[in-house]
MIDRENTI-700964 format. One record per residue (C-alpha): x, y, z; chain. Coordinates in nm, 2 decimals. Last residue first. Example, Ala and Ser with C-alpha at 12.3 -4.5 7.8 and 13.67 -1.06 7.14 Angstrom:
BEGIN
<rec east="1.37" north="-0.11" up="0.71" unit="A"/>
<rec east="1.23" north="-0.45" up="0.78" unit="A"/>
END
This chain:
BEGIN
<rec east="0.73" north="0.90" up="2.93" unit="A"/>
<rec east="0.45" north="0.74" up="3.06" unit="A"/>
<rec east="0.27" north="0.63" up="2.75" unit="A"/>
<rec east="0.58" north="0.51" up="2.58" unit="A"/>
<rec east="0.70" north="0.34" up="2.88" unit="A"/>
<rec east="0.38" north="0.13" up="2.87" unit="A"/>
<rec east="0.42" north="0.09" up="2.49" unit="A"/>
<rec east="0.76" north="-0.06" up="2.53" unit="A"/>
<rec east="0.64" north="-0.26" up="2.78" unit="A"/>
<rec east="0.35" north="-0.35" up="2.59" unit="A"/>
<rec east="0.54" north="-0.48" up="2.27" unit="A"/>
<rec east="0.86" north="-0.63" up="2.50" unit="A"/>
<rec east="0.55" north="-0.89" up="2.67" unit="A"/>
<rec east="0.44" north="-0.99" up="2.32" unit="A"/>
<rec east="0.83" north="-1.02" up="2.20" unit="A"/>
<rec east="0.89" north="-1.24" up="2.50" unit="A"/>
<rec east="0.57" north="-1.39" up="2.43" unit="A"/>
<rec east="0.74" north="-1.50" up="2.06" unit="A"/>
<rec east="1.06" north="-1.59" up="2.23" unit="A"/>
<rec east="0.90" north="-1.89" up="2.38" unit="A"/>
<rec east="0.68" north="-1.94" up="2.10" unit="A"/>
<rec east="0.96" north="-1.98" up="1.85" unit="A"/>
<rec east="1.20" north="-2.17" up="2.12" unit="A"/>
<rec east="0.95" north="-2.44" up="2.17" unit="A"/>
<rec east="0.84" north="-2.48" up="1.86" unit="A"/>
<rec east="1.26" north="-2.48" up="1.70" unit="A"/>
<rec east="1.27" north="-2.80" up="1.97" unit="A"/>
<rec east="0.98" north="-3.01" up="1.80" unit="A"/>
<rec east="0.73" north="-2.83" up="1.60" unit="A"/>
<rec east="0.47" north="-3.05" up="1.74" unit="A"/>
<rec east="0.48" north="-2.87" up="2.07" unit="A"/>
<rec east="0.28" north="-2.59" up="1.89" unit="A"/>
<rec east="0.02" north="-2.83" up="1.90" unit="A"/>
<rec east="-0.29" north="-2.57" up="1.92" unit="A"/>
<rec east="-0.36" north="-2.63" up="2.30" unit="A"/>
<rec east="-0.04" north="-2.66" up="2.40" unit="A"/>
<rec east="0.25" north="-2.44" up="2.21" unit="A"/>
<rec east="-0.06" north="-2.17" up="2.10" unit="A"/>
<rec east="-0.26" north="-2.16" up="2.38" unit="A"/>
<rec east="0.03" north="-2.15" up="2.62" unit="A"/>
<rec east="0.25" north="-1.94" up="2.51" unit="A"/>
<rec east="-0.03" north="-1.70" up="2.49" unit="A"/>
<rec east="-0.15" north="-1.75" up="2.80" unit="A"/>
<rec east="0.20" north="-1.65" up="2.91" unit="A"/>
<rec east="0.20" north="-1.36" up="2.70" unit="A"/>
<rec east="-0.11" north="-1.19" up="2.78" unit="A"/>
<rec east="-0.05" north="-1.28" up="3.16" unit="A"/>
<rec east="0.25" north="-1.13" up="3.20" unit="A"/>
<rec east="0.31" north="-0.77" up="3.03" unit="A"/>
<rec east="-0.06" north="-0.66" up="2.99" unit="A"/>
<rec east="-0.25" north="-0.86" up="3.19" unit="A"/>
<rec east="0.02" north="-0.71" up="3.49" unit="A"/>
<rec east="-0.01" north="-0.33" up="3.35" unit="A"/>
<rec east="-0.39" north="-0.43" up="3.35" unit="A"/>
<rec east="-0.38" north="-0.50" up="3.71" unit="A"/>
<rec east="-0.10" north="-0.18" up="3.82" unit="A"/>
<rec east="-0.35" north="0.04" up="3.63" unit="A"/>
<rec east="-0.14" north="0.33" up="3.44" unit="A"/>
<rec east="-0.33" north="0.19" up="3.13" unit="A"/>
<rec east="-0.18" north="0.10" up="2.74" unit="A"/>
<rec east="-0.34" north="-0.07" up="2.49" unit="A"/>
<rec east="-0.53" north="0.27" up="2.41" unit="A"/>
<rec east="-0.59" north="0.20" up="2.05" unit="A"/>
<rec east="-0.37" north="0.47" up="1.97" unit="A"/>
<rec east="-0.12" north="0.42" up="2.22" unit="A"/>
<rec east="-0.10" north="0.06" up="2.07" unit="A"/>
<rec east="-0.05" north="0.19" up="1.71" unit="A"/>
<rec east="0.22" north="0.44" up="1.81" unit="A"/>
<rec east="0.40" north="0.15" up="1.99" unit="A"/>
<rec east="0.43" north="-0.13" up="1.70" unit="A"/>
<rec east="0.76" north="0.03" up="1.54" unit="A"/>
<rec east="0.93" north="-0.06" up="1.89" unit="A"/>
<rec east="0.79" north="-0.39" up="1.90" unit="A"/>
<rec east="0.86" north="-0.46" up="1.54" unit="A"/>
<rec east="1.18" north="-0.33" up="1.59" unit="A"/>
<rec east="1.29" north="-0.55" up="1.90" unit="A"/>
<rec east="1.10" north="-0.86" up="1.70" unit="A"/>
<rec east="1.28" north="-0.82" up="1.40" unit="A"/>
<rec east="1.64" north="-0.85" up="1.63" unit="A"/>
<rec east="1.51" north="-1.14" up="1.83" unit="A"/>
<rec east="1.44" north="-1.36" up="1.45" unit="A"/>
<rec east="1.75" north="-1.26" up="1.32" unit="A"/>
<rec east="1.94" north="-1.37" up="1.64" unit="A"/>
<rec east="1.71" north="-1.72" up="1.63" unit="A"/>
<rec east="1.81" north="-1.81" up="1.27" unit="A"/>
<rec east="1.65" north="-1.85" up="0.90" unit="A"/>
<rec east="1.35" north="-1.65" up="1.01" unit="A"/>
<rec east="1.06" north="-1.64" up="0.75" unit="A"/>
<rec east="1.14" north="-1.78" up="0.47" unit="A"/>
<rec east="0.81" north="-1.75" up="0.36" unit="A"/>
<rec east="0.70" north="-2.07" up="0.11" unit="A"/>
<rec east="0.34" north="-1.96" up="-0.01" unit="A"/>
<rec east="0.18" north="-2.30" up="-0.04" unit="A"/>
<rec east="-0.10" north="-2.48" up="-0.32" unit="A"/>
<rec east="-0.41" north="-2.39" up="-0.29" unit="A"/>
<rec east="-0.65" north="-2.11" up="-0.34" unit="A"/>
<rec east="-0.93" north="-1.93" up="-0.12" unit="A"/>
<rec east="-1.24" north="-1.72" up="-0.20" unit="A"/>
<rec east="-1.25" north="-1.40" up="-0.09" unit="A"/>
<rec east="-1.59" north="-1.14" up="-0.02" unit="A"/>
<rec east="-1.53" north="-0.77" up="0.00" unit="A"/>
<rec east="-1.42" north="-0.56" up="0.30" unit="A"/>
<rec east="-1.08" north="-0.59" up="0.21" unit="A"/>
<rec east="-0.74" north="-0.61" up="0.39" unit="A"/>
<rec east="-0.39" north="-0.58" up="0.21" unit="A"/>
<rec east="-0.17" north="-0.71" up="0.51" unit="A"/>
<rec east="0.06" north="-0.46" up="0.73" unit="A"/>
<rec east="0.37" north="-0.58" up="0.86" unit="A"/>
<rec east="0.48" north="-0.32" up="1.11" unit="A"/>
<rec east="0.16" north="-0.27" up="1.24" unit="A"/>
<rec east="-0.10" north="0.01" up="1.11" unit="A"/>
<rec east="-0.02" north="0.37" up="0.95" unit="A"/>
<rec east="-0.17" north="0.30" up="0.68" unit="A"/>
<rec east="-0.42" north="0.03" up="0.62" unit="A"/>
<rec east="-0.28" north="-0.20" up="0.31" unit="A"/>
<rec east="-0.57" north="-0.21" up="0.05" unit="A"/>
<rec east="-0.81" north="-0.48" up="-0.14" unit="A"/>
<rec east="-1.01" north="-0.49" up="-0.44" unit="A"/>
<rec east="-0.95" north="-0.21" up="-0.69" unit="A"/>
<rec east="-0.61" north="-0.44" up="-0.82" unit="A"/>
<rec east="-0.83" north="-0.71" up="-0.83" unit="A"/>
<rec east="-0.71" north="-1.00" up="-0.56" unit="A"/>
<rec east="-0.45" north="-1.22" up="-0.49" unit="A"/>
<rec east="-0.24" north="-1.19" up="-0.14" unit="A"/>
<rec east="-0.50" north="-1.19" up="0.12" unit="A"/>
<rec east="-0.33" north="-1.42" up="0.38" unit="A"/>
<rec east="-0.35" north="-1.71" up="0.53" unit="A"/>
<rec east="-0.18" north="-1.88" up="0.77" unit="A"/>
<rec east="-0.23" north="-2.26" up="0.72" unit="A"/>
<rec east="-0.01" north="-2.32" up="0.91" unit="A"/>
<rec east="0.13" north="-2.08" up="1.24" unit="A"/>
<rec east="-0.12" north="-2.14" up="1.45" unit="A"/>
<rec east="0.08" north="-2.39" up="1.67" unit="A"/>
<rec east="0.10" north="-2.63" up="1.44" unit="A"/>
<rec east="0.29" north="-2.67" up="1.07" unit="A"/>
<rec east="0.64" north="-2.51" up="1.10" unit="A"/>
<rec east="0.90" north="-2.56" up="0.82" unit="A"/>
<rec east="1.21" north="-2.59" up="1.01" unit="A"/>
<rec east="1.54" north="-2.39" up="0.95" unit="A"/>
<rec east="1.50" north="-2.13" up="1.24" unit="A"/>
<rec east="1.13" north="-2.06" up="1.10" unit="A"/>
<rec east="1.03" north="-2.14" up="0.79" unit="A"/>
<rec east="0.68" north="-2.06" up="0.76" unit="A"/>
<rec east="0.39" north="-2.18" up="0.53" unit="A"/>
<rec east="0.17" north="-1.99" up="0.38" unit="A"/>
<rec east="-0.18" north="-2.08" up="0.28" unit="A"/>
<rec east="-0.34" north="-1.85" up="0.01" unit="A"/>
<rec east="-0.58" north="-1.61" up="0.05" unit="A"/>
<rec east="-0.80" north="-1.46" up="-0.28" unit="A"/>
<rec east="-0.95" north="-1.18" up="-0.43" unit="A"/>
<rec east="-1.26" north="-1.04" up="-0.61" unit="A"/>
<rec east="-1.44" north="-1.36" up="-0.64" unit="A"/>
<rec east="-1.57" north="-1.56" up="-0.89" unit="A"/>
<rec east="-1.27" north="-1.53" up="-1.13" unit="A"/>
<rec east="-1.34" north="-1.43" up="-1.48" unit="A"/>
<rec east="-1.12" north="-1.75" up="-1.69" unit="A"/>
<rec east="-0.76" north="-1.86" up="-1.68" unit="A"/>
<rec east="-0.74" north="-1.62" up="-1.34" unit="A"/>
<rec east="-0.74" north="-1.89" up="-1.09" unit="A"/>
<rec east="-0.61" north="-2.18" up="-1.32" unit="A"/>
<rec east="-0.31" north="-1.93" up="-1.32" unit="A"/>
<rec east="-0.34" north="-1.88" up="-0.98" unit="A"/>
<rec east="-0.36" north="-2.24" up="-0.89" unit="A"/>
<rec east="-0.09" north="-2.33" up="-1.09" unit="A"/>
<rec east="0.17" north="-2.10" up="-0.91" unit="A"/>
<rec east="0.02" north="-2.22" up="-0.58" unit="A"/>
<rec east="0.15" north="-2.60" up="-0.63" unit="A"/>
<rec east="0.44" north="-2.48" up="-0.84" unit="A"/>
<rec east="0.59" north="-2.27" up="-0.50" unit="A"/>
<rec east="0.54" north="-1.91" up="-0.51" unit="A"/>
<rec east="0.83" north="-1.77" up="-0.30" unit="A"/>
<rec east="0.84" north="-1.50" up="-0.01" unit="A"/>
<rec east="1.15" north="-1.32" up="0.08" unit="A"/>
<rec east="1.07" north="-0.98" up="-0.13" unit="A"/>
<rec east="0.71" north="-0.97" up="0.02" unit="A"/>
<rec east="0.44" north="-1.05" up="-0.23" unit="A"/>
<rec east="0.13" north="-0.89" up="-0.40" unit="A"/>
<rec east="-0.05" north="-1.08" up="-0.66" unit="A"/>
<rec east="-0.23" north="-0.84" up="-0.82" unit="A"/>
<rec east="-0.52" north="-0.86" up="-1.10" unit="A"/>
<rec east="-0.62" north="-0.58" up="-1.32" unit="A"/>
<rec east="-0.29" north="-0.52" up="-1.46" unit="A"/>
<rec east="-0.10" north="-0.20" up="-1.46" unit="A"/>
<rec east="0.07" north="-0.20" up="-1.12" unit="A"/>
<rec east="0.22" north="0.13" up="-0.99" unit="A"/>
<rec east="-0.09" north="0.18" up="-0.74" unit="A"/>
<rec east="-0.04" north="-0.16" up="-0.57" unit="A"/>
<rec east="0.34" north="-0.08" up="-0.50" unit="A"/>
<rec east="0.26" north="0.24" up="-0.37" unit="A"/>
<rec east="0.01" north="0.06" up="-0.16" unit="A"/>
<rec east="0.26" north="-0.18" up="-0.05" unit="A"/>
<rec east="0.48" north="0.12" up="0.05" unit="A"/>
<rec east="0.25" north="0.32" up="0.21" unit="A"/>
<rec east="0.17" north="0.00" up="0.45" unit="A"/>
<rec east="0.51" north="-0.09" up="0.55" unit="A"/>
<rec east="0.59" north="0.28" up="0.64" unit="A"/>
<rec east="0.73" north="0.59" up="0.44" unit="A"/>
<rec east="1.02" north="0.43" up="0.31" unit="A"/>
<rec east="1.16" north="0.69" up="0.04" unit="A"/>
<rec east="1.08" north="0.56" up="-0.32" unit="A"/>
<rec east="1.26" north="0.42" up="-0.61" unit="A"/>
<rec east="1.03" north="0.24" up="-0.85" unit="A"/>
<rec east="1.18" north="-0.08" up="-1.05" unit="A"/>
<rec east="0.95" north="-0.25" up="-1.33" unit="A"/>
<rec east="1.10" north="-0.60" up="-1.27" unit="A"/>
<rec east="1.34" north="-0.79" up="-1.62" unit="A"/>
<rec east="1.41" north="-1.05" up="-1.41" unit="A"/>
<rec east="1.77" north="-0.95" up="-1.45" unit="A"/>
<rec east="1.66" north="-0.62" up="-1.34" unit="A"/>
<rec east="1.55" north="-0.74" up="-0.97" unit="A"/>
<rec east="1.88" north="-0.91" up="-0.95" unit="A"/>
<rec east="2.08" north="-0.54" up="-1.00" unit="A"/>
<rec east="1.85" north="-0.35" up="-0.81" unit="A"/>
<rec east="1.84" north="-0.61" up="-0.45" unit="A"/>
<rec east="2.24" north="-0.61" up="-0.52" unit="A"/>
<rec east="2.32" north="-0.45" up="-0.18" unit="A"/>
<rec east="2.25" north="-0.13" up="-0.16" unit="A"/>
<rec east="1.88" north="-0.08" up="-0.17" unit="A"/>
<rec east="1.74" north="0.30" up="-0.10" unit="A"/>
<rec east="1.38" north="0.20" up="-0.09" unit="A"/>
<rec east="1.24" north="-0.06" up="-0.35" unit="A"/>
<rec east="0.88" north="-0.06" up="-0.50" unit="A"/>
<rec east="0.93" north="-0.35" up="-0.74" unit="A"/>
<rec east="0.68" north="-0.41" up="-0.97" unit="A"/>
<rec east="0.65" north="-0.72" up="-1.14" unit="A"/>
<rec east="0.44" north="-0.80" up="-1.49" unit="A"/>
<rec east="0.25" north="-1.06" up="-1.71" unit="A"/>
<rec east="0.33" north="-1.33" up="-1.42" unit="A"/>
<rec east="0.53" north="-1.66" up="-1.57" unit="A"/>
<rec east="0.89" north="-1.50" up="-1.42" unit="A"/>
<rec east="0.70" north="-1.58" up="-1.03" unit="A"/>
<rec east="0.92" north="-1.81" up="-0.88" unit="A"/>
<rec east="1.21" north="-1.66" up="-1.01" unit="A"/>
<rec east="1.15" north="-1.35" up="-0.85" unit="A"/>
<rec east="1.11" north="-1.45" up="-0.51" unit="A"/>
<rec east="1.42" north="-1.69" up="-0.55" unit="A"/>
<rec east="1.63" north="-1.41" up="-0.63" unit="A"/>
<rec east="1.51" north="-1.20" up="-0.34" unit="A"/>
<rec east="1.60" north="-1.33" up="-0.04" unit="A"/>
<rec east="2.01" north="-1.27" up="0.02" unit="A"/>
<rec east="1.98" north="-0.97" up="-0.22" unit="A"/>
<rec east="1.68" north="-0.85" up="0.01" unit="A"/>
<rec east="1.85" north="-0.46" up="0.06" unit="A"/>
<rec east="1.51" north="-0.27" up="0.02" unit="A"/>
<rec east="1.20" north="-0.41" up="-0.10" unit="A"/>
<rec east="0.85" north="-0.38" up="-0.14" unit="A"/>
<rec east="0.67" north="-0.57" up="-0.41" unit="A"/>
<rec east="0.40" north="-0.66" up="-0.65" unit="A"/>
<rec east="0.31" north="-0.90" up="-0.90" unit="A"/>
<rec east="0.06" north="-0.79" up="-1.19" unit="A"/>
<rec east="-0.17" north="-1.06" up="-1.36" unit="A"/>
<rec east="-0.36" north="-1.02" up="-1.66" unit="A"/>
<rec east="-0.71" north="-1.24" up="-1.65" unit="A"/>
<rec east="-0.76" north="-1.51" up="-1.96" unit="A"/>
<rec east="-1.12" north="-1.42" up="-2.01" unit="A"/>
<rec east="-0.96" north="-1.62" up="-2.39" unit="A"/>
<rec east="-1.18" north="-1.55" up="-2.71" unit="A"/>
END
């Protein structure tokens, strides 16, 4: 008798026709999709039915709500949860299924992803291997609520890792890539006040908004070869302390306001 383990993929969506397509068709071998989608217009409903996706329409209530809502409407006991511009490339696509041919050892797995950022595929810098908890039992793992904009399923149970890459399609160009960032910082600013990452004290103002992101720049363009990456390195991790230093300014304001 085949342990053979049934596999769920899920996902949060709303308007990702341009993405979404490719998600899919990397993953038509999975026993089931679930699409948690949110007022789409675009096409996202029409491509997501092609692929034959169990479609749930829900109000966005937050990135991590909605991956949960997502996780809840799955039926199998194994989940391989995605975001709508993330494909399964072969390599990782036979590693799950070898993953879950028999009782796995471990209640979830990370995989590597690798990033396309501005049209490269970006390997230093702390940006590869990347992984994230993306397999795991369906009782396993969780999004925290109320966290950052892109919230992670997060466990407090053992993983065990799998090959083969995640391909994220991250940022196709560097207007994309500012625009994010302004809402992500903006979105990121009831977190920070919780965690009290803001103080009226000039020094940690200063940590805050320039020294945080400098040494972050860096750490991650020298020390961890971010220079590698050739010119689109350079202008991710520039712009990616700009977005540091924007996150506590925003919360700064935020907290005096």
């Amino acid at each position: 008798m085949s342990n053979r383990q049934a596999l769920s993929v899920a996902i949060v969506a709303c308007n990702e026709a341009e993405n979404i397509r490719r998600t899919l068709a990397s993953v038509t071998w999975a026993d089931e999709i679930v699409l948690v989608d949110s007022g789409s217009t675009d096409g996202t409903l029409e491509i997501a039915q092609e692929y034959n996706a169990v479609i749930f329409h829900e109000p966005w209530r937050g990135y991590g709500p909605g991956v949960n809502s997502a996780l809840d409407h799955c039926t199998n006991p194994w989940i391989l949860n995605l975001d709508a511009d993330e494909v399964v490339s072969p390599a990782l696509a036979a590693a799950i299924r070898s993953t879950l041919a028999s009782e796995p050892e471990y209640g979830g797995y990370t995989v590597p992803r690798l990033n396309l950022i501005f049209g490269r595929w970006m390997r230093h810098g702390g940006l590869y291997p990347d992984r994230k908890l993306r397999l795991f039992r369906k009782d396993f793992a969780r999004c925290e609520e109320n966290t950052e904009p892109h919230a992670t399923p997060k466990t407090a149970g053992r993983t065990g890792q799998v090959g083969g890459d995640l391909l994220h399609y991250q940022y196709p160009t560097l207007a994309l890539y500012k625009e994010h960032m302004r809402r992500y910082a903006d979105a990121s600013v009831p977190l920070m006040l919780r965690r009290g990452k803001t103080s009226p004290n000039p020094l940690a103002y200063f940590t805050n908004t320039v020294l945080n992101p400098l040494f972050t720049f860096i750490y991650n363009y020298v020390f961890r070869l971010g220079f590698l990456d050739g010119r689109e390195g350079l202008q991710f991790h520039v712009h990616h302390s700009i977005y540091i230093r924007w996150k506590y300014l925003a919360a700064h304001i935020a907290a005096n306001t």
